[in-house]
DRENTIDO-773902 format. One record per residue (C-alpha): z, y, x. Coordinates in pm, whole numbers, plus 32768, in hexadecimal, padded with zeros to 4 digits. Example, Ala and Ser with C-alpha at 12.3 -4.5 7.8 and 13.67 -1.06 7.14 Angstrom:
{pt {830C, 7E3E, 84CE}}
{pt {82CA, 7F96, 8557}}
//
This chain:
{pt {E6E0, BFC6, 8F24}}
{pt {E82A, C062, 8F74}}
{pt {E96B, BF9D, 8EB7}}
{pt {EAB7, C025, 8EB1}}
{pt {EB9B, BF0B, 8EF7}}
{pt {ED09, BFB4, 8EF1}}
{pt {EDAA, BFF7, 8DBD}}
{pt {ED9D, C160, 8D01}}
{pt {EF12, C15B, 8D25}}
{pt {EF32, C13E, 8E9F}}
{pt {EFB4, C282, 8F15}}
{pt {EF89, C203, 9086}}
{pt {EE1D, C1A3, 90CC}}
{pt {ECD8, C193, 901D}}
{pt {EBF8, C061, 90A6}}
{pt {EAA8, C01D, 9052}}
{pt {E994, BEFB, 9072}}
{pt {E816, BF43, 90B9}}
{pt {E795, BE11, 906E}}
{pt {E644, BE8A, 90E9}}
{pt {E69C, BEE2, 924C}}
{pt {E7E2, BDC7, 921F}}
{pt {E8D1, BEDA, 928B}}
{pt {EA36, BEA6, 9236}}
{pt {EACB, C051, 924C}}
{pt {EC31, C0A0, 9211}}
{pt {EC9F, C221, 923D}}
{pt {EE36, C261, 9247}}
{pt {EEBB, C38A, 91AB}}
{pt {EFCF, C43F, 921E}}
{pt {F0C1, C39B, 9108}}
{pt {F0AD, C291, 91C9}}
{pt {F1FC, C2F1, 92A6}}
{pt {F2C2, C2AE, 9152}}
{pt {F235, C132, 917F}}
{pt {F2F6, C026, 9196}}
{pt {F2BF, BEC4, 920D}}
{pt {F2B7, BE57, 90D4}}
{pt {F1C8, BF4E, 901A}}
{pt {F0FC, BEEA, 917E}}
{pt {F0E3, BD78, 9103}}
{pt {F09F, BDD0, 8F98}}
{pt {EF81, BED8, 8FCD}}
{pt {EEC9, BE06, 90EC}}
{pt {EF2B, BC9B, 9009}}
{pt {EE77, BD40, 8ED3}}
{pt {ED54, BDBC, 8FBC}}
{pt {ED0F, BC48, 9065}}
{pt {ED38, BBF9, 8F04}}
{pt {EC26, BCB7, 8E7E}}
{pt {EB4F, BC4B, 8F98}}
{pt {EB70, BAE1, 8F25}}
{pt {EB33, BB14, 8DD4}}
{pt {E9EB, BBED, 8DF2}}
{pt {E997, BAD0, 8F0F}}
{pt {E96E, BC02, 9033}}
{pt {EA62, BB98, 9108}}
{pt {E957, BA61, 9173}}
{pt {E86B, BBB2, 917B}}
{pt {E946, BC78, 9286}}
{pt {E89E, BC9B, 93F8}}
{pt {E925, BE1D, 944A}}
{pt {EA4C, BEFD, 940F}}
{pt {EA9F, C037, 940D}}
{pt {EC04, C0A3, 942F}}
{pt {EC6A, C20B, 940C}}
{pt {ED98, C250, 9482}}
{pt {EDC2, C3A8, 94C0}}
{pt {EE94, C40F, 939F}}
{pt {EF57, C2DA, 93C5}}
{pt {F0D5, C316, 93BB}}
{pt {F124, C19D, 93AF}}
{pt {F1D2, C0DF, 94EE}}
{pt {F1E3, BF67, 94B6}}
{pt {F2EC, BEB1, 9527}}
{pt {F2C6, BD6D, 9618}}
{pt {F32E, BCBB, 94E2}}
{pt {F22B, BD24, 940D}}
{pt {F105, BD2D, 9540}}
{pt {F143, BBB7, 9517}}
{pt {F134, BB85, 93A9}}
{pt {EFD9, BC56, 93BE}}
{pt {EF65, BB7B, 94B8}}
{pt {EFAA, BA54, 93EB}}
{pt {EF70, BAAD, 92A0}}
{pt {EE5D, BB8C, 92BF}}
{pt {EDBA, BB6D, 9411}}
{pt {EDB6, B9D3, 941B}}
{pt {ED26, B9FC, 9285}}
{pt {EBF4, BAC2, 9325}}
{pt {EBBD, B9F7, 9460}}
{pt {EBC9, B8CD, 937B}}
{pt {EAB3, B99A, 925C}}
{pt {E9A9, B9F9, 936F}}
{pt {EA19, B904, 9487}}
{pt {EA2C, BA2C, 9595}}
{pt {EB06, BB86, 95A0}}
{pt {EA11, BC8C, 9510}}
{pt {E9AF, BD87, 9605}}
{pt {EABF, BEA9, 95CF}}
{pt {EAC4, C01D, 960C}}
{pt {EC00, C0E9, 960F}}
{pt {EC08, C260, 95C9}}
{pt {ED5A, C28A, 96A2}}
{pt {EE95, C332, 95F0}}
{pt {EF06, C449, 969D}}
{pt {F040, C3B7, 96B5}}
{pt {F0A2, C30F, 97B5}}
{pt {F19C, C20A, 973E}}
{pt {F0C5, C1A3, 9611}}
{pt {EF85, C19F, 96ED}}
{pt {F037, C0B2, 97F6}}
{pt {F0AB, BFDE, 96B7}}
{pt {EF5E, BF80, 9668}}
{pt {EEE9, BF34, 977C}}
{pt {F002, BE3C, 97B9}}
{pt {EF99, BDC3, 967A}}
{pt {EE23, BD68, 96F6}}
{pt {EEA5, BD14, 982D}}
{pt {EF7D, BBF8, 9787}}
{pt {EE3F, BB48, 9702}}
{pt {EDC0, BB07, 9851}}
{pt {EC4E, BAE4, 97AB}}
{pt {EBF2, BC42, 97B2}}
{pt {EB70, BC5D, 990F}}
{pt {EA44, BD2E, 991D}}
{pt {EA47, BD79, 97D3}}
{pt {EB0A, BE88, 9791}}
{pt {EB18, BFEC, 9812}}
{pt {EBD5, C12A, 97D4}}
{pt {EB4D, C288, 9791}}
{pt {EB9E, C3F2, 9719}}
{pt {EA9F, C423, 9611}}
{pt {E9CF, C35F, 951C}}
{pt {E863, C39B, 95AE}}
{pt {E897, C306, 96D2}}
{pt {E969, C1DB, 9622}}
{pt {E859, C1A1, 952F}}
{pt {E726, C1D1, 9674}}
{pt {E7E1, C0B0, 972B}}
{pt {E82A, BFFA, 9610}}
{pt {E6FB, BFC4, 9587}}
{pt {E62B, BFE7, 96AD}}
{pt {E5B4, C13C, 9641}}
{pt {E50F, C1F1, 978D}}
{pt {E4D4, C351, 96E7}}
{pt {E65C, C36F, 965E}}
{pt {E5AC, C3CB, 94FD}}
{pt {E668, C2D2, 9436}}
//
């Protein structure tokens, strides 16, 4: 079963919970380079929100991160308040970082802002990788062989 956990009004991403395979999947939209740090820490606040209320953030062992259409460069400022607000509420939830695959953005600076973001956890080694499309994402993430996913 396949939850939407963003809110209808959220112009910048659309994220979703399947509680069946426990796969956390947000995909940016392109409105997302009229984002600002603080729309970024409403929209991912309400989203860790509704994963504590519906009791899937406990759930959570992959994600899915699609960041090709993503327009959004976050500052050093707000890399740290994701690591601590979000990041440390997840670790804390599951007691591990959940194994993560990025869909790269094709640009550069916002691409090399999230990885300094997962690089400023320091618990993510091994367990997150970067690609350029979904089916092979989804094949490594889930330990899929045949990439039919």
């Amino acid at each position: 079963m396949k939850v939407q956990v963003s809110t209808e009004s959220n112009k910048y991403f659309t994220a979703y919970f399947d509680v069946d395979l426990c796969l956390f999947e947000i995909c940016w939209q392109e409105e997302s380079s009229d984002m600002t740090d603080d729309d970024y820490k409403e929209s991912m606040g309400k989203v860790i929100q509704l994963m504590l209320d519906n009791d899937y953030l406990p759930l959570l062992q992959y994600q899915l991160l699609d960041n090709r259409s993503n327009l959004f460069t976050m500052s050093p400022e707000l890399q740290e308040w994701q690591s601590e607000h979000i990041g440390k509420q997840v670790v804390e939830a599951i007691g591990d970082y959940p194994k993560t695959a990025f869909i790269q953005s094709e640009d550069f600076i916002t691409q090399l802002s999230f990885e300094q973001t997962m690089e400023e956890t320091g618990e993510t080694s091994g367990l997150v990788r970067y690609f350029d499309n979904e089916l092979d994402a989804k094949a490594w993430l889930l330990d899929v062989a045949d990439s039919t996913v």
